[in-house]
VOPA-601894 format. One line per field, with one value per atom (N, C-alpha, C, CB): x, y, z; residue in three letters. Coordinates in steps of 0.02 Angstrom, whole numbers, always signed. Each point is the difference from the previous one (the first is absolute). Glycine has a CB too. Example, Ala and Ser with C-alpha at 12.3 -4.5 7.8 and 13.67 -1.06 7.14 Angstrom:
BEGIN
X = +660 / -45 / +45 / -95 / +77 / +42 / -39 / +59;
Y = -284 / +59 / +60 / -59 / +112 / +59 / +55 / -32;
Z = +390 / +0 / +0 / +62 / -98 / +3 / +37 / -108;
code = ALA / ALA / ALA / ALA / SER / SER / SER / SER;
END
This chain:
BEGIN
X = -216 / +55 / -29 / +77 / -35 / -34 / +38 / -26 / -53 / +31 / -35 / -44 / +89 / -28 / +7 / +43 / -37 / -1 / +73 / -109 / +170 / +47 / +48 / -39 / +106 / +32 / +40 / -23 / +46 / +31 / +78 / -108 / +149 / +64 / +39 / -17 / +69 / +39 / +33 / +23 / -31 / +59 / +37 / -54 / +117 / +48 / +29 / +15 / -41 / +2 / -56 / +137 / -164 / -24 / -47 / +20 / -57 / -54 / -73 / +116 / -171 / -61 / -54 / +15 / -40 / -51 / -61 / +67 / -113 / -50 / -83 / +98 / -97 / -10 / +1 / -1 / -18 / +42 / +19 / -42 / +14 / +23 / +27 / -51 / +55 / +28 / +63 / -114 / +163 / +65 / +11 / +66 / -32 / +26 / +80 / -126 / +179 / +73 / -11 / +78 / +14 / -5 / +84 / -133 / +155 / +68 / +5 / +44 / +25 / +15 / -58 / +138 / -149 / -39 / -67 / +100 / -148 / -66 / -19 / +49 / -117 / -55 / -19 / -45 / +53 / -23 / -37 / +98 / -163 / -63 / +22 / -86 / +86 / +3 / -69 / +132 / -128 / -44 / +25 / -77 / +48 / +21 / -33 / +27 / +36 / -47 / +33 / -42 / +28 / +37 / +52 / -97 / +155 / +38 / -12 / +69 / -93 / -2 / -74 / +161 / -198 / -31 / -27 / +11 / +46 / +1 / +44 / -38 / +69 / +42 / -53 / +66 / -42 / -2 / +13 / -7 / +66 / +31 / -15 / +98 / -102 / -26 / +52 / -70 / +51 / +30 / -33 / +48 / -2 / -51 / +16 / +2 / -64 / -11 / +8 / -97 / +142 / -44 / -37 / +89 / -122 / -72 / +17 / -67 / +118 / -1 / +50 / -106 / +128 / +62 / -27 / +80 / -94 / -7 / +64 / -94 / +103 / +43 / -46 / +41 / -105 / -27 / -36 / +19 / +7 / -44 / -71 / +74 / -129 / -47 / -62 / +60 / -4 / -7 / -17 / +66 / -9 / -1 / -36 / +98 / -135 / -49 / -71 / +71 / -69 / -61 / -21 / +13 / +56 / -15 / -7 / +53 / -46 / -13 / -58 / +97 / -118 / -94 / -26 / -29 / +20 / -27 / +24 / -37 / +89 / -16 / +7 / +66 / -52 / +13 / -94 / +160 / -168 / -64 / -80 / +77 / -51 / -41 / -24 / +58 / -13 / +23 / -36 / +143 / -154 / -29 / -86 / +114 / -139 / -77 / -53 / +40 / -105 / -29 / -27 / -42 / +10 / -36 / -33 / -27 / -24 / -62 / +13 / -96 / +84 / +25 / -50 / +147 / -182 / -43 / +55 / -118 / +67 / +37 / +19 / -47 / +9 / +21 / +81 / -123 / +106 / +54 / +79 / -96 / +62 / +67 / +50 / -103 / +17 / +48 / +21 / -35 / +12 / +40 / +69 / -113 / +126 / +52 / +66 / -99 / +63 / +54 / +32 / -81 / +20 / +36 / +54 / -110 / +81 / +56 / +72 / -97 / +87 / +59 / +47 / -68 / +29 / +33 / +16 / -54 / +45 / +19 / +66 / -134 / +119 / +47 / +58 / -84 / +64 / +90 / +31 / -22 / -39 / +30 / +43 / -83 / +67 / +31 / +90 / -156 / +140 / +66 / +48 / -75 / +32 / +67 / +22 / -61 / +11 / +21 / +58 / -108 / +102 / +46 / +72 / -100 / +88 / +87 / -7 / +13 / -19 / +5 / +47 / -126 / +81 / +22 / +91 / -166 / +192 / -5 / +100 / -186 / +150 / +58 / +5 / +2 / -44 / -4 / -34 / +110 / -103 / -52 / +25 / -70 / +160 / +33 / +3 / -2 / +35 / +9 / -58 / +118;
Y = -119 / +33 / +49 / -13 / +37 / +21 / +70 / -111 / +162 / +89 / +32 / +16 / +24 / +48 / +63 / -64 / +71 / +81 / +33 / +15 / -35 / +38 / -49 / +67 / -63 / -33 / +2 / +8 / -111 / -4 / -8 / -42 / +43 / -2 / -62 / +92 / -90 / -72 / +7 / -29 / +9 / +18 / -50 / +77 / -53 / -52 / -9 / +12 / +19 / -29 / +38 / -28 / +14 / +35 / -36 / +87 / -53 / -37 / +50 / -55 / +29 / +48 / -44 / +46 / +3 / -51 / +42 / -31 / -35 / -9 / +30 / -102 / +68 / -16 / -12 / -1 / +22 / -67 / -44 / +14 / -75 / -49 / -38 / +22 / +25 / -12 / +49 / -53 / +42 / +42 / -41 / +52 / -12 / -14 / +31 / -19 / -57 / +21 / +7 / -60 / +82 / -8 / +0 / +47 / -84 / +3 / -28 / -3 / -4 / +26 / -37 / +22 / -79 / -44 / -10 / -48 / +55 / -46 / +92 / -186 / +158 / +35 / -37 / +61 / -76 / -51 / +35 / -84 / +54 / +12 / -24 / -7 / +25 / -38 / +4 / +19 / -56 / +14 / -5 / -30 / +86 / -11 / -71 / +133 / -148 / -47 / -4 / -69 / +8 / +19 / -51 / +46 / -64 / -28 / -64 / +100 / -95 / -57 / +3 / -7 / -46 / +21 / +51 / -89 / +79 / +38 / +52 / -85 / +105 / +43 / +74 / -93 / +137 / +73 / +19 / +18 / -58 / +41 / -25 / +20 / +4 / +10 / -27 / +100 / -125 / -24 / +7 / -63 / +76 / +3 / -74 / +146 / -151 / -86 / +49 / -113 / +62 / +34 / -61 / +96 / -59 / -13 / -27 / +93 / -59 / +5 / +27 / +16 / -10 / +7 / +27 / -106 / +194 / +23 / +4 / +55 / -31 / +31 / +79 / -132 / +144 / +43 / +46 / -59 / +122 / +36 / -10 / +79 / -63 / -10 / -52 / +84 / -144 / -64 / -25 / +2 / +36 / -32 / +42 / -61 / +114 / +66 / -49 / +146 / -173 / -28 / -57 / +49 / -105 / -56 / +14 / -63 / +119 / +29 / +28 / +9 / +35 / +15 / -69 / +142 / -194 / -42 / -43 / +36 / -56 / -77 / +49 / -134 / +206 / +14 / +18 / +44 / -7 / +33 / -49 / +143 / -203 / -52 / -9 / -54 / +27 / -63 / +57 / -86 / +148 / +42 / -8 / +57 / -65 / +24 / -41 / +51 / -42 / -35 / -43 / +95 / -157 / -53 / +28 / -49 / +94 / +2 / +90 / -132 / +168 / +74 / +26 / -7 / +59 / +21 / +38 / +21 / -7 / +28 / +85 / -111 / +120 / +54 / +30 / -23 / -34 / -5 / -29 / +17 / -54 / -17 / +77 / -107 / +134 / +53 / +57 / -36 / +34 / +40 / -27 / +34 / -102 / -29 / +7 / -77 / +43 / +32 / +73 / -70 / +121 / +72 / +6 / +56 / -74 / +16 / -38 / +30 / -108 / -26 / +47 / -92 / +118 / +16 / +79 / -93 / +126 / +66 / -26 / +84 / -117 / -34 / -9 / -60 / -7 / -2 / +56 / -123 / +199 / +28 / +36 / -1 / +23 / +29 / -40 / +0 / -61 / -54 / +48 / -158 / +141 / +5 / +78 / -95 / +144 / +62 / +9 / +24 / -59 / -2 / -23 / -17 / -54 / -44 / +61 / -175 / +219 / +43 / +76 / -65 / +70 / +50 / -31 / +20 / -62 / -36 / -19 / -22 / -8 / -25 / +5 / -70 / +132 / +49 / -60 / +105 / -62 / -60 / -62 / +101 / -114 / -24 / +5 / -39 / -16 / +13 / -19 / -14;
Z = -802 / +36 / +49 / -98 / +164 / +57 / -24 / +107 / -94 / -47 / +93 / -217 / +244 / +67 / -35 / +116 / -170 / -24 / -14 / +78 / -57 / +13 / -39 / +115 / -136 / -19 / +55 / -111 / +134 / +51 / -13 / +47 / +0 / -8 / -7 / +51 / -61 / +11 / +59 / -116 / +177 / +48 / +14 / +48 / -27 / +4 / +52 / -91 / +141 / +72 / +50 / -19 / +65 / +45 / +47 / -77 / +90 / +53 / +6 / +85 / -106 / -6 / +65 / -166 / +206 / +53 / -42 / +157 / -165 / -23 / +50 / -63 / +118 / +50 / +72 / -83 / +122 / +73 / +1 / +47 / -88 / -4 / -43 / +58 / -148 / -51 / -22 / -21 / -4 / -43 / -52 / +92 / -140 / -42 / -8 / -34 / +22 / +6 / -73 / +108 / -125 / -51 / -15 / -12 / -33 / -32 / -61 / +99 / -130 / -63 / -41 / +15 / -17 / -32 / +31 / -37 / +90 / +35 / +36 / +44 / -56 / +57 / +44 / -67 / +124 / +38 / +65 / -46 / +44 / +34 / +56 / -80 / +157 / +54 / +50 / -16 / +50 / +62 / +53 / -44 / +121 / +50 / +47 / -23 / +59 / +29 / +68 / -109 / +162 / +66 / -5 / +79 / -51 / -18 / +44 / -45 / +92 / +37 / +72 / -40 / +70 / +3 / +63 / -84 / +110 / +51 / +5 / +40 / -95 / -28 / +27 / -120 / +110 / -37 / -27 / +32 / -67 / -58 / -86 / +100 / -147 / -58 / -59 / +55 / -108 / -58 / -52 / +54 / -112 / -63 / -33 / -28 / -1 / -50 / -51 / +47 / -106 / -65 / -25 / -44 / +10 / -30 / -62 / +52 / -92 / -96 / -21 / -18 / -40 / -13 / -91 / +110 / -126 / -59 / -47 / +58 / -98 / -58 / +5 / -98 / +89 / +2 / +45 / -71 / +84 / +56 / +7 / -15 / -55 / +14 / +1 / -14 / -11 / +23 / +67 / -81 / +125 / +53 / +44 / -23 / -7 / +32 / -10 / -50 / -2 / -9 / +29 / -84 / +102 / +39 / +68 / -76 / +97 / +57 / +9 / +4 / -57 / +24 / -18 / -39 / -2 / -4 / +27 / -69 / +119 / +38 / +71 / -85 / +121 / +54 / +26 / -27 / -22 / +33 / -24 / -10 / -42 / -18 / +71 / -109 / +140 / +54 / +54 / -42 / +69 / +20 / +1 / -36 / -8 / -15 / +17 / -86 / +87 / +71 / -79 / +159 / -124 / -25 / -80 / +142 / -119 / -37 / -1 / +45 / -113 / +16 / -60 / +50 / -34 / -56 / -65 / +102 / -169 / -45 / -16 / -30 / +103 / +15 / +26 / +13 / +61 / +7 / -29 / +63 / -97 / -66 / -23 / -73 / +29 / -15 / +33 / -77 / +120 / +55 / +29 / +31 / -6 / +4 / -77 / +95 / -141 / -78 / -10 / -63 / +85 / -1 / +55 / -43 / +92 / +44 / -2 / +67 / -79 / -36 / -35 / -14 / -63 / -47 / +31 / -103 / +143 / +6 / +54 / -23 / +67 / +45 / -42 / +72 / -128 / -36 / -46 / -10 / -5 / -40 / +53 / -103 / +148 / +74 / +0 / +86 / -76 / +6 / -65 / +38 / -92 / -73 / +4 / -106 / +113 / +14 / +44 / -20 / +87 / +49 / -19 / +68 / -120 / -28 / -52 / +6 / -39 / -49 / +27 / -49 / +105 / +60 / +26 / +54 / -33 / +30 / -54 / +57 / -113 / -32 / -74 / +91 / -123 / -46 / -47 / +25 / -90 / -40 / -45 / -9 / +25 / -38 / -53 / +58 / -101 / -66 / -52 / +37;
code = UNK / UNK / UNK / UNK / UNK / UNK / UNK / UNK / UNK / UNK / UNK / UNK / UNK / UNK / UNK / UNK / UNK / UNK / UNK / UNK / UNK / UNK / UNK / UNK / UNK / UNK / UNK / UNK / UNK / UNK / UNK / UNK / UNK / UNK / UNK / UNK / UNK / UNK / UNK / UNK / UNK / UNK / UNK / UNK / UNK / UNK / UNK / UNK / UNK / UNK / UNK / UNK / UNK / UNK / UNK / UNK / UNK / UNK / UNK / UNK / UNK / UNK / UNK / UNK / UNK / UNK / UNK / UNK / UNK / UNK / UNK / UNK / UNK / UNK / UNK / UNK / UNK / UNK / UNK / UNK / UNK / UNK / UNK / UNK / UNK / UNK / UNK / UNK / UNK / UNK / UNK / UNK / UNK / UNK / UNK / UNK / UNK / UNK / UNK / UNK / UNK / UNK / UNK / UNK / UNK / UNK / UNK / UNK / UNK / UNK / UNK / UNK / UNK / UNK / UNK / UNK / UNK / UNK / UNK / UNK / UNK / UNK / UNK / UNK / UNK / UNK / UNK / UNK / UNK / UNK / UNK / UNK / UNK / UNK / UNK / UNK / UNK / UNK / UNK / UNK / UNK / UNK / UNK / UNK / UNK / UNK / UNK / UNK / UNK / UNK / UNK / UNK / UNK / UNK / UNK / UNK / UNK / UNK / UNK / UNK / UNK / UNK / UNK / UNK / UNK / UNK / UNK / UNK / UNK / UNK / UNK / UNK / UNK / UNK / UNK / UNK / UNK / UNK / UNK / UNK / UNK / UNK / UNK / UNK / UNK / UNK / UNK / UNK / UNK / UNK / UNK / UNK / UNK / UNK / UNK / UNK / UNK / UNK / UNK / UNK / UNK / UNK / UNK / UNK / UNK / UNK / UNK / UNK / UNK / UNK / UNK / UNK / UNK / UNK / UNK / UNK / UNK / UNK / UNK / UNK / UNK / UNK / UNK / UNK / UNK / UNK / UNK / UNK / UNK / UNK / UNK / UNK / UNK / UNK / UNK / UNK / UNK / UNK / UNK / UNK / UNK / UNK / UNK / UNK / UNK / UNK / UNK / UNK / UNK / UNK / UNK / UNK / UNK / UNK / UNK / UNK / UNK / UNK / UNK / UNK / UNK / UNK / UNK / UNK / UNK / UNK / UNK / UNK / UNK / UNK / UNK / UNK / UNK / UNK / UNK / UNK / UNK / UNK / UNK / UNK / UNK / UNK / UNK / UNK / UNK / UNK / UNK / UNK / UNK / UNK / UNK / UNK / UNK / UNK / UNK / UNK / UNK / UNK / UNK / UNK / UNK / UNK / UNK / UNK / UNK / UNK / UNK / UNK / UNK / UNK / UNK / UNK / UNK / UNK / UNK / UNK / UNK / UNK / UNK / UNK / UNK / UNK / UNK / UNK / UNK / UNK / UNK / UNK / UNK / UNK / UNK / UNK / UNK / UNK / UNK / UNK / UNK / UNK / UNK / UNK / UNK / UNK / UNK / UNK / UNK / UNK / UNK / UNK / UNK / UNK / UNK / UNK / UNK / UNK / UNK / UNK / UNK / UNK / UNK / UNK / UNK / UNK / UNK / UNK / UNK / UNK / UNK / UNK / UNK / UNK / UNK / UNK / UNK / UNK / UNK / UNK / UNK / UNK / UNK / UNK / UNK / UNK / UNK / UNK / UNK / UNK / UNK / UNK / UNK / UNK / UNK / UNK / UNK / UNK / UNK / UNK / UNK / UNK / UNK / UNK / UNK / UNK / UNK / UNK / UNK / UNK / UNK / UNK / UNK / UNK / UNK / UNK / UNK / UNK / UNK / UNK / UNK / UNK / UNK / UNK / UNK / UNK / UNK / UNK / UNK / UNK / UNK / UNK / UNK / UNK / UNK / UNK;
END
């Protein structure tokens, strides 16, 4: 199970941006991960995809550091840099849950 330190909320509606190019909606039932993208290709204007469809906040916190910033990282990366990349992850999503905590109290 995915733990950022904080106990997260249940929210039952809202909208959290992740990112520039990631948010997370949210209503009574789903967390749903989106991405921005362009709508067309000569467009300027912007649309969100979703990505996934949680029951759980930090479910869908986690399919987001692990398939958003996976899909990010270069070829070949020392183990240094690993763990430098993991801390900053995990301070990153404790930042996020603090914020839905801030945000839409700690539920029930």
């Amino acid at each position: 199970m995915f733990s950022i330190g904080v106990e997260l909320p249940k929210v039952t509606k809202g909208q959290l941006k992740l990112d520039e190019n990631y948010q997370l909606v949210c209503d009574d039932d789903n967390y749903v991960l989106q991405r921005k993208r362009k709508r067309a290709k000569n467009s300027k204007a912007n649309e969100w995809q979703n990505i996934g469809y949680w029951q759980d906040l930090g479910q869908a916190l986690q399919a987001y550091s692990n398939g958003v910033r996976r899909a990010s990282l270069p070829t070949t990366i020392t183990l240094e840099e690993l763990q430098l990349l993991q801390h900053a992850h995990s301070t990153q999503i404790r930042r996020i849950g603090e914020r839905c905590v801030s945000l839409w109290g700690k539920g029930s």
